[in-house]
MIFIZA-304389 format. One record per residue: residue in three letters; z, x, y of N, C-alpha, C in turn. Coordinates in steps of 0.2 Angstrom, whole numbers, plus 5000, padded with zeros to 4 digits. Atoms other than C-alpha are relative to their C-alpha. Layout:
AlaZXYZXYZXY;...
END
This chain:
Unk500149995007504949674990500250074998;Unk499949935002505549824979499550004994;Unk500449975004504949904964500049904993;Unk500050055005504249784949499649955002;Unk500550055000503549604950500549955006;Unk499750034994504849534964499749995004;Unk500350014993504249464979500450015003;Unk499749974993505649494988500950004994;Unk499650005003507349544982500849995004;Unk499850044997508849454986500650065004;Unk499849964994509949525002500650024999;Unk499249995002511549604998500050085006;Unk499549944995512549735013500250044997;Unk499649945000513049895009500350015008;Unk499849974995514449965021500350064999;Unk499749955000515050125024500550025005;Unk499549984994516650215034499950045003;Unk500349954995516350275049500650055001;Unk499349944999517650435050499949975008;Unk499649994991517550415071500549945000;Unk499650064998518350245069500549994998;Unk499650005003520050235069500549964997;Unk499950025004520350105062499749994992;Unk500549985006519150135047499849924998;Unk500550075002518249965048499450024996;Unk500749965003516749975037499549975004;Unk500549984998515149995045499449964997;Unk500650015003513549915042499650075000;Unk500349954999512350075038499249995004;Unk500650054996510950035053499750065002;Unk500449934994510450235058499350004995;Unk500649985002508550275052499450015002;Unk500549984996507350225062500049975006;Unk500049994994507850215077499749975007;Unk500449994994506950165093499349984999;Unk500750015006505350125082499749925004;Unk500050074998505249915086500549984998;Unk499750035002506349785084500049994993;Unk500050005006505849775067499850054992;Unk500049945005505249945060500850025002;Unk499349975000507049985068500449984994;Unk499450035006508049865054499650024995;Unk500350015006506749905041500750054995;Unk499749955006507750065034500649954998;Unk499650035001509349965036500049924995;Unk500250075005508549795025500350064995;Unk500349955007508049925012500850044997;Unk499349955002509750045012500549955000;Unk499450055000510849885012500049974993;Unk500350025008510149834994500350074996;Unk499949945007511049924981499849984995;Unk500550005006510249964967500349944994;Unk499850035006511549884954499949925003;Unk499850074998511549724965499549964997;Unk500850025000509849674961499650004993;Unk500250015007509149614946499450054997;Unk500549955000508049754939499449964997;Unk500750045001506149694936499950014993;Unk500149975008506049784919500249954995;Unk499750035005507149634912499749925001;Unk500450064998505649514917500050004992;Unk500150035008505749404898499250004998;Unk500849985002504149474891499749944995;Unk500350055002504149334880499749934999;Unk500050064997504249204891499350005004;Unk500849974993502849274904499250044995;Unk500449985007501749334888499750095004;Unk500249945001501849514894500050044995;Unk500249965009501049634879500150085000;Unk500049935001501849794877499450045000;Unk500549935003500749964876500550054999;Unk499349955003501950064866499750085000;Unk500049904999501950264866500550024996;Unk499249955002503150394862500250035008;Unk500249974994503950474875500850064998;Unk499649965003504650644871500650035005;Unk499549994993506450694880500550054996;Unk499649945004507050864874499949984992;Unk500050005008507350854855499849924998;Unk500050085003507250644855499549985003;Unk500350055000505950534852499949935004;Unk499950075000505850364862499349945000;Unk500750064999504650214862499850005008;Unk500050014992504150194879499149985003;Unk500750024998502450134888499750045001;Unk500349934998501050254888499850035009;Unk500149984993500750364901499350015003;Unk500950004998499050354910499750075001;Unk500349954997498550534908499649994994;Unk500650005002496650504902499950064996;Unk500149955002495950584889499250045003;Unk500349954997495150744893500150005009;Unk499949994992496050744908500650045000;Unk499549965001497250884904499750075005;Unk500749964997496050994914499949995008;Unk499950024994495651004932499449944999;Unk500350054998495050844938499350015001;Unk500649984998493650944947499550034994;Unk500450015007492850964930499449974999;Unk500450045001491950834931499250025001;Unk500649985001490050864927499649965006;Unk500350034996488950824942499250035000;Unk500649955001486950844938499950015010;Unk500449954994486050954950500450035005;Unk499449944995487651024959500750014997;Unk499549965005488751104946500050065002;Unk499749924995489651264955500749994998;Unk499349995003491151334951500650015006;Unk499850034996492451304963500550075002;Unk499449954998493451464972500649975003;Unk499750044996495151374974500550085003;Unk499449945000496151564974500050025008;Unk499949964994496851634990500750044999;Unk499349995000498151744992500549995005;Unk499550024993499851695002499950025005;Unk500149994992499551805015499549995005;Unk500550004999498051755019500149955006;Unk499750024995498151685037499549935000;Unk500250054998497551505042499650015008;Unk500049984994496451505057500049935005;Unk500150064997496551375071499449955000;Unk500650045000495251235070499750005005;Unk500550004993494451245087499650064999;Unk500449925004493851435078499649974996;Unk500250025006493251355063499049985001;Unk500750045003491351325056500049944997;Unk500150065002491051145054499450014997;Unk500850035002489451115041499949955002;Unk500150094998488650955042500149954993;Unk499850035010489050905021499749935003;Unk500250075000488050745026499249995002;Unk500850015000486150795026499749964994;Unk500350055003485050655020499550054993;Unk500449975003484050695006499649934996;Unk500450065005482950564996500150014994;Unk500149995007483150634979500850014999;Unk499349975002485050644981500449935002;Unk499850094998485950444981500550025001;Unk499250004998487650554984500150045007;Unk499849974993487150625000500449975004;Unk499550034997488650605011500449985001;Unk499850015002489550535000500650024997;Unk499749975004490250664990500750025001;Unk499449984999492150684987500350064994;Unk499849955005492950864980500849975002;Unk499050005004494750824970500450075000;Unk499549955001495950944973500450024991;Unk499649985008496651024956500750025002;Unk499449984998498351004961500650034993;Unk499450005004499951074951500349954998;Unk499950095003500450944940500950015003;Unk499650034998502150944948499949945006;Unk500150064994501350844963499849944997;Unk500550065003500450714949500549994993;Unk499849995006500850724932500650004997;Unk499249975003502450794930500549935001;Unk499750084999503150614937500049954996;Unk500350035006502250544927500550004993;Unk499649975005503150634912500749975000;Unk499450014999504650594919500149945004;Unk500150064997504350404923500649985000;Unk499450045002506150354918500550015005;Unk499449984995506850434935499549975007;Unk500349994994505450374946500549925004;Unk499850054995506350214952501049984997;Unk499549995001508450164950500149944998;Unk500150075003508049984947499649994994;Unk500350025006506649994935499750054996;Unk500449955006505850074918499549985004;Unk500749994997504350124929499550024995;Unk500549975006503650194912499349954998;Unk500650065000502950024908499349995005;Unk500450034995502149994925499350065000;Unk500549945000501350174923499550004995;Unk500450015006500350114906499349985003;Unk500950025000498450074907499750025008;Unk500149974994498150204921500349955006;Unk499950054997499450114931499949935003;Unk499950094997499049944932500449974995;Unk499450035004500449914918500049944996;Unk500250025005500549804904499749945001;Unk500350064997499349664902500349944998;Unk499650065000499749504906499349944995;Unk500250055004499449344891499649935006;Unk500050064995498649184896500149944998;Unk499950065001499549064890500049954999;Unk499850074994500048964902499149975003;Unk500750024995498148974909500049985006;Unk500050014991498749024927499450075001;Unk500449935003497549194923499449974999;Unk500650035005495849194917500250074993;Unk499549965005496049294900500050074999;Unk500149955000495349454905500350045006;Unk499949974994495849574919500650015002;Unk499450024996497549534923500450054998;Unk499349955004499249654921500449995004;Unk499650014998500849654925500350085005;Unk499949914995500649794942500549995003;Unk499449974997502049874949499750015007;Unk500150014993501749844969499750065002;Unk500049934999502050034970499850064998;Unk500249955004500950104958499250025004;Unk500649974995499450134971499850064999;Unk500049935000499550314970499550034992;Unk500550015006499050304950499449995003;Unk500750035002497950194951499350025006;Unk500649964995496950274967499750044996;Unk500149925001496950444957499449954994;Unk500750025007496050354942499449955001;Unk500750034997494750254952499850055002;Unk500549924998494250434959499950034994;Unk500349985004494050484944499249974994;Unk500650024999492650364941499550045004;Unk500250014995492050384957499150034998;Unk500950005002489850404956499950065003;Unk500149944995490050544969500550064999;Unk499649955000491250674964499850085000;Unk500449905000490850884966500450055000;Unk499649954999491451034961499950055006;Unk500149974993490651094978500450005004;Unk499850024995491751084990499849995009;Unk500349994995490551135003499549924999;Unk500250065001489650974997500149925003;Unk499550094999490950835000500050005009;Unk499750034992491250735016500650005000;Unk499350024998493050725013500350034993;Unk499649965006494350804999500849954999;Unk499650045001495450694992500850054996;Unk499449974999497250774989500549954992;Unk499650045005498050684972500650014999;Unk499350014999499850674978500349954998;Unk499950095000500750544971500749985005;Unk499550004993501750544987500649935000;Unk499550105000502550344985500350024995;Unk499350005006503250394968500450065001;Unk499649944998503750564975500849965004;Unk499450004997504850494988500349944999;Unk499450075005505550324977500550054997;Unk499849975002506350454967500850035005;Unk499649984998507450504979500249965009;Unk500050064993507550364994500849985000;Unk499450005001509550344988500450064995;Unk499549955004510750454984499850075002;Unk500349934998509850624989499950015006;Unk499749974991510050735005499250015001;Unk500749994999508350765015499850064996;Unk500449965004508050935007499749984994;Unk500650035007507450874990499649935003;Unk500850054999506650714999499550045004;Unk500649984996505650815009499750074994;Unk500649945001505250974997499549994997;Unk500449985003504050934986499249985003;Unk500650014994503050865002499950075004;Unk500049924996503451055011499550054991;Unk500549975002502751124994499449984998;Unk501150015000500951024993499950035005;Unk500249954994500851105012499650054998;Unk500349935001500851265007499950014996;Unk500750005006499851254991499549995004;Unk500850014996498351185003500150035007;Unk500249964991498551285020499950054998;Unk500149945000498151425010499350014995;Unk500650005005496651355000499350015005;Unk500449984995494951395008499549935002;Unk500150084996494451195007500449985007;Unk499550044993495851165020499750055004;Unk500349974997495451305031499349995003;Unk500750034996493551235036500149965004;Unk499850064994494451085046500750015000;Unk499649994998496051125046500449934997;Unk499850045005496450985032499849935004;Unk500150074998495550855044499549964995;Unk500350055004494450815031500449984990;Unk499650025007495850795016500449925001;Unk499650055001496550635013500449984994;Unk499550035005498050565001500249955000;Unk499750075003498550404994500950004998;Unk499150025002500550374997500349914999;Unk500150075001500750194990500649965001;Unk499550024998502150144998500049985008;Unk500050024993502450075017499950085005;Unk500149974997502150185031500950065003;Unk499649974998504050215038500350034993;Unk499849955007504450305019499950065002;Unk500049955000503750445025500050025009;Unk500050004993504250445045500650035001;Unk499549984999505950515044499950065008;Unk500149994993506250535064500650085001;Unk499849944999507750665061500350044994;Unk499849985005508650775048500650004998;Unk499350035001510250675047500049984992;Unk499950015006510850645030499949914998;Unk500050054999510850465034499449985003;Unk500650004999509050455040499749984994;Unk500550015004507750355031499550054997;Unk500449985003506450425018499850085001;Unk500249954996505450595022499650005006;Unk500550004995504550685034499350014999;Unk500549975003502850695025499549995006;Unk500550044993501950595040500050045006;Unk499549994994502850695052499750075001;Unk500249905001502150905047499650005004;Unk500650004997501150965057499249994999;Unk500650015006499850985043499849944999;Unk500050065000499950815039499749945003;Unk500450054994499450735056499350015001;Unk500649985001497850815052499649964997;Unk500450055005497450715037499849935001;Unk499950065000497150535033500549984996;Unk499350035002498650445026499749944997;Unk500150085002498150285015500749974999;Unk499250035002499750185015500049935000;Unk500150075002499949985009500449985007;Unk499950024990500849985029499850055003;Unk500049924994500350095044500249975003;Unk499649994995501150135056499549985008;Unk500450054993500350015074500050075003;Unk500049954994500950185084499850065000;Unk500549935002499950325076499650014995;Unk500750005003498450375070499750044994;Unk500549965008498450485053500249944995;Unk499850025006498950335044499649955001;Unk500450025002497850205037500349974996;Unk499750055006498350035027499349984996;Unk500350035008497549985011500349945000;Unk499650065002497949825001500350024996;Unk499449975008499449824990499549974994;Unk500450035007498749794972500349944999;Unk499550075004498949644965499850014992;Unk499850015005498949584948499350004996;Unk500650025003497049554944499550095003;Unk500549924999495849724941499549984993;Unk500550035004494249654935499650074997;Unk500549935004493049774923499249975003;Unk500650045000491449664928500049975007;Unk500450064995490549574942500249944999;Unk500050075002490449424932500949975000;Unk499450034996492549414931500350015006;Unk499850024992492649414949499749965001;Unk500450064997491349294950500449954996;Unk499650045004492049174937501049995005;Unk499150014999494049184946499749975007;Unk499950034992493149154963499849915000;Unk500350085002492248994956500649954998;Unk499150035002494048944947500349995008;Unk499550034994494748944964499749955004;Unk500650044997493348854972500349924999;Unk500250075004493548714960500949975000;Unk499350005001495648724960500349945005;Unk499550055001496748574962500650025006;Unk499449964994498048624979500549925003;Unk499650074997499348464980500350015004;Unk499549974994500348574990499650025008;Unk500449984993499948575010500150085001;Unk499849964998500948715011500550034995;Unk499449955005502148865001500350055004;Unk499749934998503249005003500550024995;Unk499449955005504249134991500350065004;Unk499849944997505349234997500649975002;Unk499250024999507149245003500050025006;Unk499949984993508049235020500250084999;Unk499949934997508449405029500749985004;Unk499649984995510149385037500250035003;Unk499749944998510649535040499550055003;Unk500649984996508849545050500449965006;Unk499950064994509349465068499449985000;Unk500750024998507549425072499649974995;Unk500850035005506849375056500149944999;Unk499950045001506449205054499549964993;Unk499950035008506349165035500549935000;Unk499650074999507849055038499849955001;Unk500350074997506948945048499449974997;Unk500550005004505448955038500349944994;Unk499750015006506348915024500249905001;Unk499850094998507248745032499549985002;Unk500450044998505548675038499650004993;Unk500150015005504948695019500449944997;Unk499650065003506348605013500049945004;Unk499650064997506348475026499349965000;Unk500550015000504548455023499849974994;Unk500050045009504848395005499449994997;Unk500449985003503448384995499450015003;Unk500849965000502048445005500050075002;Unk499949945002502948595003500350034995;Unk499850005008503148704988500550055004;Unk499749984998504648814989500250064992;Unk499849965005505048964977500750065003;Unk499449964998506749044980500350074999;Unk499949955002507149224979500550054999;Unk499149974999508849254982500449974994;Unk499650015005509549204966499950054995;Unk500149945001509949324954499450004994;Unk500749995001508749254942499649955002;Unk500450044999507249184947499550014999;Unk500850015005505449144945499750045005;Unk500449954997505049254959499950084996;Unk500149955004505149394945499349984998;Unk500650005008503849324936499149955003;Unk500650014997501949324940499649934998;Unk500350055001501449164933500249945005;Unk499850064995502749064943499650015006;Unk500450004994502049144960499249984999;Unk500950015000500249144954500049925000;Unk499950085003500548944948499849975008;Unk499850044991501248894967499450035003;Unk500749984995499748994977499549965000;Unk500650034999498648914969499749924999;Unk499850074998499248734971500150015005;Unk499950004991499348764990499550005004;Unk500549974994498248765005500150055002;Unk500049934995499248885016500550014996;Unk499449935005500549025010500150025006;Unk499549974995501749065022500250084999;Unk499849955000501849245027500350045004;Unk499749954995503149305038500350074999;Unk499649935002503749485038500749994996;Unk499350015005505249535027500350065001;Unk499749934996505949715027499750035005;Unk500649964996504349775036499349955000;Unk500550045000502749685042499849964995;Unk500450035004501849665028500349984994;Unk499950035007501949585010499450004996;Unk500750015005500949604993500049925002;Unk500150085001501349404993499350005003;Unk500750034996499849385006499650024995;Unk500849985006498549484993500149954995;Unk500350035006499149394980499949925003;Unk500350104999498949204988499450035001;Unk501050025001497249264994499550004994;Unk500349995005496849314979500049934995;Unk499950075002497349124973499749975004;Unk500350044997496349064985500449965006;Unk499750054997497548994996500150065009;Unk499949994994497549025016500750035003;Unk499549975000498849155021500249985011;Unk499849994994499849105038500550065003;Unk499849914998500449265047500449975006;Unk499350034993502049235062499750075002;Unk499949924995501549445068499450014998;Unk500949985000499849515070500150074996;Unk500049945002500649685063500249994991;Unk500050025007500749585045499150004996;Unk500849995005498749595041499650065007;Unk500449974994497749605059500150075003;Unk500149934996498149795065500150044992;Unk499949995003498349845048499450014995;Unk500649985004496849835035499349985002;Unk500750014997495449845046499350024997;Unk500649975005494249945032499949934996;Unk499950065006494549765022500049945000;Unk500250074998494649615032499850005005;Unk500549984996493549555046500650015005;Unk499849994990494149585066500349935000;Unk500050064999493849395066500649964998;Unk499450005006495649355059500049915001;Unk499750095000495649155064499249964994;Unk500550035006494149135049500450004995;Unk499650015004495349175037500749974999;Unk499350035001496949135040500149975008;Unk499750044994498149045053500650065001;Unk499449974995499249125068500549985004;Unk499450064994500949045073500350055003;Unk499649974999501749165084501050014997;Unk499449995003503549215076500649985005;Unk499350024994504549175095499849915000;Unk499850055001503849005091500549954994;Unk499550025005504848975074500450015004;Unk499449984998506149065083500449935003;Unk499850044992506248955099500149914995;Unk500550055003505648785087499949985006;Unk500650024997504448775097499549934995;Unk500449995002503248745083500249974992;Unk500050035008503348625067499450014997;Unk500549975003502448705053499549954997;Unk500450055004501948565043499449945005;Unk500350034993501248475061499450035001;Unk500549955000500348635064499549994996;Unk500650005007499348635048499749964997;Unk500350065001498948455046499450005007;Unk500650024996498048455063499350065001;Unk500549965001496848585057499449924994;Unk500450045004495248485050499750004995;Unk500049965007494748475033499350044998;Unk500749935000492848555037500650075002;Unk499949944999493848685044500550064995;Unk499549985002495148705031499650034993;Unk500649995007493648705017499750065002;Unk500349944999492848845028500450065000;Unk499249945000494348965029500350034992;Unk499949985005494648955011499550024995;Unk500649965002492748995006500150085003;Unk499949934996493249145019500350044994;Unk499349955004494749195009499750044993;Unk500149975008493949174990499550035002;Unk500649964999492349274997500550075003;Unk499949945001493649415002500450044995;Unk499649975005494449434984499750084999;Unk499949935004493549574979499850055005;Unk499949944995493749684994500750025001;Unk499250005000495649664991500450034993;Unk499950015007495549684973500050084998;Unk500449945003495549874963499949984993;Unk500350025004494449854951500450044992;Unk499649975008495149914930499750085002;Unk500249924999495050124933499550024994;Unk500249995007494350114914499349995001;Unk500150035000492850034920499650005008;Unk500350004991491550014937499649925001;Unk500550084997490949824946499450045000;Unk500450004997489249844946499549995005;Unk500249984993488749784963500749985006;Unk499550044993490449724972500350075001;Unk499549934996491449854983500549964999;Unk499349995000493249844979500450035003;Unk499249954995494849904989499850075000;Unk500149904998494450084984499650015001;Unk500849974997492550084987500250005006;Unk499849994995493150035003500350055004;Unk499649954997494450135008499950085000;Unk500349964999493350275002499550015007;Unk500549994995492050215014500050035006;Unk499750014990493350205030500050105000;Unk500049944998493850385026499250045000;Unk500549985000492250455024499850005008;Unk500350004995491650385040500750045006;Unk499449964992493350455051499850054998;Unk500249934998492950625046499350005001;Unk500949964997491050635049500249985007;Unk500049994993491750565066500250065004;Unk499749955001493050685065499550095000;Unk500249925000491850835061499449995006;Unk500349994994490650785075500349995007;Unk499649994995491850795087500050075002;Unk499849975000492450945082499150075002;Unk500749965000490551025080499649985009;Unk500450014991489950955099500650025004;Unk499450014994491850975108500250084999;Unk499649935003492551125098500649994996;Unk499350035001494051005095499949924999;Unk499650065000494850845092500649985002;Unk499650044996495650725100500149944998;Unk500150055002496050555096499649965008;Unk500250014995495550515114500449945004;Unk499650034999496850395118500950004998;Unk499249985002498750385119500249954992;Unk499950035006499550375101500349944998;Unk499650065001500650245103499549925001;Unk500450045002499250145107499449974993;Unk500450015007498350155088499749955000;Unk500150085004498449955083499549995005;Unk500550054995497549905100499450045002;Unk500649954999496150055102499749994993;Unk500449995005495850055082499749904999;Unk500150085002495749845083499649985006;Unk500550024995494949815101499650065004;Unk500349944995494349995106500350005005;Unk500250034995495149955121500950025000;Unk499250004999497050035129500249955007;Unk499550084996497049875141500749964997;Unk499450045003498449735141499649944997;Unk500350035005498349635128500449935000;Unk499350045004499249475121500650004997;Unk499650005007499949535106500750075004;Unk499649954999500849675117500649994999;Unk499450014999502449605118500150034992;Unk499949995005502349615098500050074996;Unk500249925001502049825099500650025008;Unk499849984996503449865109499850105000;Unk500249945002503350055113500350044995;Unk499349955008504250195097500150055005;Unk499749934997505250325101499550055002;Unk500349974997504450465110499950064993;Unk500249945004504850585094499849984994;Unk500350035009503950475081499150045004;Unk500950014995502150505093499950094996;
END
């Protein structure tokens, strides 16, 4: 998927001349990530093979047809005026974040230090315990201090929406504290409230402005369990993912560094207790070398860096500061009652289809098997739906058609595409419809703060070497499941919507925990582990080898496994 409402955008080569060759053949451009897996290896290459003009931009989704509702603005550009989508800087939010009035621990916050002021190693360092129980205090533990960053790391992109993507007017998608304009309901694929038309990529917003809710915020810093860093790190390095040499993709990730190595909240852990939300995949910011031809940054990569937590919509199986979330999808409830009501609607939903899948072949993948997918949909004639993505228009633009098919399905087919994962999965479950997964690195080692351990209660596991081999007919497979157990799997699913779900940032659920309750909780508990470590040891360590992450953070456990063949080991200079 790229930017916009696409599920998958359809496959076009880019080649380049290689000067050593002398015949000057053109080249497929294959150099980026290296050594990583057989399939983080081709991701840069899917991705860098898409050019931008080839590809139909999302912005030119027919708002009339899909019943999206402008939210108009101005938006000022030098001397000229334009219309454009508003931008989600809340009011009374011109100001530091940390502002926020907290009774009974209102302090004024020393962020000043001078440059020269020396860092000291964290094995030196005083750990407090910021996690004493108190009974008169419901935020003991809990508490998270926001960084007052420079609005170039937040804001300033903001301002300047119209350069953050080469495909799309991201202006739009940044309107209603990024979850982007809301969507009609026409058609009555929606319920009438909650829905918009989000942009895959807009995480980064939309985190910043659920921490802005948050019940537990403090201008203390000595307070908080954890410090949250409001980078808009995804939209930083979209901005520059084509076209631009490593120095500008990597500076404005070298200038947050040295903004916080010299503030006196990083300085108490050594930035192990700051975490930031980059809303993009994991290898965007893994850049292995400083070739010009190298994928993404090295944000992941800094020293600094490997310290924190990393939220990312993919992490990385073979190392441990990174940390998967769900992609957004399209629904951001204000209310309890509209999550309860969408979960009841799917309950009650009508699924003619045994089976779906959206999305286009990978050719110019050797190992991905969407082709094959794809001819066992079709050969499967109507007990399978099929939605096409490789055409230049199609309805995979448009969220009504994919919501429509998910929730006429039982299973949802969800093989990898550039890189493991897919929002597709979030939004079928979100349709209540049973996500089948070919690689364990597309859900199961990936958002563990979100869904259970237990992966075969929610969904189905067909190995990916059995499509390859056909081994394994799909439609065969998924019939010989029983309909008690097809009924319990899918009570599973719609009882995990709203863990999957971010709730409207304007607005707080009442009692359900949402995507970012959670993904507060996870961080919170890595650093109190993190700082108890450090407080009994002197140090930290992850206590196992990093290439191992996926199978120590999912079974505790550096044994041999099943799934191993599908974690082969990464280069030695990603660890």
């Amino acid at each position: 998927m790229r930017d916009g409402l696409i599920l998958d955008d359809p496959p076009v080569t880019v080649f380049h001349k290689d000067p050593s060759e002398a015949n000057g053949e053109n080249k497929p451009l294959t150099r980026g990530m290296t050594g990583v897996t057989s399939l983080a290896n081709e991701y840069a290459y899917s991705v860098m093979s898409r050019e931008p003009n080839s590809i139909e931009p999302s912005n030119q989704l027919p708002i009339n047809e899909n019943g999206v509702e402008p939210v108009n603005g101005l938006y000022v550009n030098g001397d000229a005026v334009e219309p454009v989508y508003s931008i989600p800087i809340m009011e009374n939010e011109a100001e530091s974040v940390n502002q926020v009035h907290i009774t009974g621990n209102e302090t004024e916050t020393g962020n000043g230090l001078e440059n020269g002021d020396r860092v000291e190693p964290v094995s030196q360092l005083s750990v407090g315990e910021n996690t004493v129980e108190s009974d008169s205090d419901s935020c003991s533990g809990l508490y998270i201090y926001v960084h007052n960053l420079p609005t170039q790391f937040n804001y300033d992109m903001l301002k300047n929406c119209r350069s953050l993507s080469v495909w799309t007017d991201m202006c739009r998608f940044m309107s209603n504290a990024g979850l982007g304009p809301p969507l009609a309901n026409s058609q009555r694929i929606f319920s009438n409230k909650g829905w918009f038309a989000t942009n895959q990529f807009a995480l980064d917003v939309i985190f910043h402005n659920r921490m802005k809710q948050y019940k537990c915020l403090t201008n203390d810093s000595s307070l908080a369990s954890a410090i949250f860093v409001p980078f808009y790190a995804g939209l930083d390095v979209a901005r520059y993912l084509w076209g631009f040499n490593t120095s500008m993709r990597d500076s404005n990730s070298l200038d947050l560094i040295k903004w916080l190595a010299v503030r006196p909240e990083w300085k108490v852990m050594g930035g192990r207790d700051h975490f930031l939300v980059a809303g993009r995949i994991s290898w965007d910011f893994r850049r292995l070398t400083d070739e010009e031809s190298d994928w993404g940054n090295k944000l992941m990569l800094l020293p600094e860096t490997k310290n924190m937590s990393m939220l990312v919509i993919e992490s990385s199986p073979w190392n441990s500061n990174d940390f998967a979330i769900p992609y957004p999808t399209y629904f951001h409830p204000s209310s309890d009652s509209e999550v309860f009501q969408w979960q009841n609607r799917m309950r009650r939903q009508k699924r003619p289809h045994l089976f779906s899948f959206a999305g286009a072949p990978r050719p110019n993948l050797e190992r991905s098997i969407r082709g094959r997918i794809i001819d066992q949909c079709q050969a499967s004639k109507r007990k399978c739906k099929l939605l096409k993505c490789n055409t230049g228009a199609n309805k995979c633009y448009n969220p009504y058609s994919v919501m429509k098919m998910f929730q006429s399905s039982v299973f949802c087919l969800q093989p990898p595409g550039d890189s493991y994962t897919r929002r597709s999965a979030f939004d079928s479950i979100l349709a209540g419809c049973i996500p089948v997964f070919f690689h364990p690195g597309s859900a199961y080692v990936q958002y563990l703060w979100h869904l259970p351990l237990n992966f075969t209660s929610y969904s189905v596991f067909i190995p990916e070497d059995d499509i390859r081999e056909g081994k394994v007919n799909i439609e065969k497979c998924l019939l010989r499941i029983s309909k008690e157990k097809v009924k319990a799997m899918r009570e599973a699913v719609i009882r995990l919507i709203p863990r999957l779900i971010y709730a409207d940032p304007n607005s707080r659920l009442e009692t359900l925990e949402d995507a970012f309750d959670l993904a507060v909780q996870g961080v919170i508990e890595r650093v109190n582990s993190v700082r108890k470590e450090i407080r009994e040891r002197g140090n930290y360590s992850v206590g196992y080898a990093e290439n191992n992450s996926w199978k120590y953070n999912l079974f505790g456990t550096e044994e041999e496994h099943e799934w191993d063949s599908f974690f082969s080991n990464p280069k030695d200079a990603n660890s």
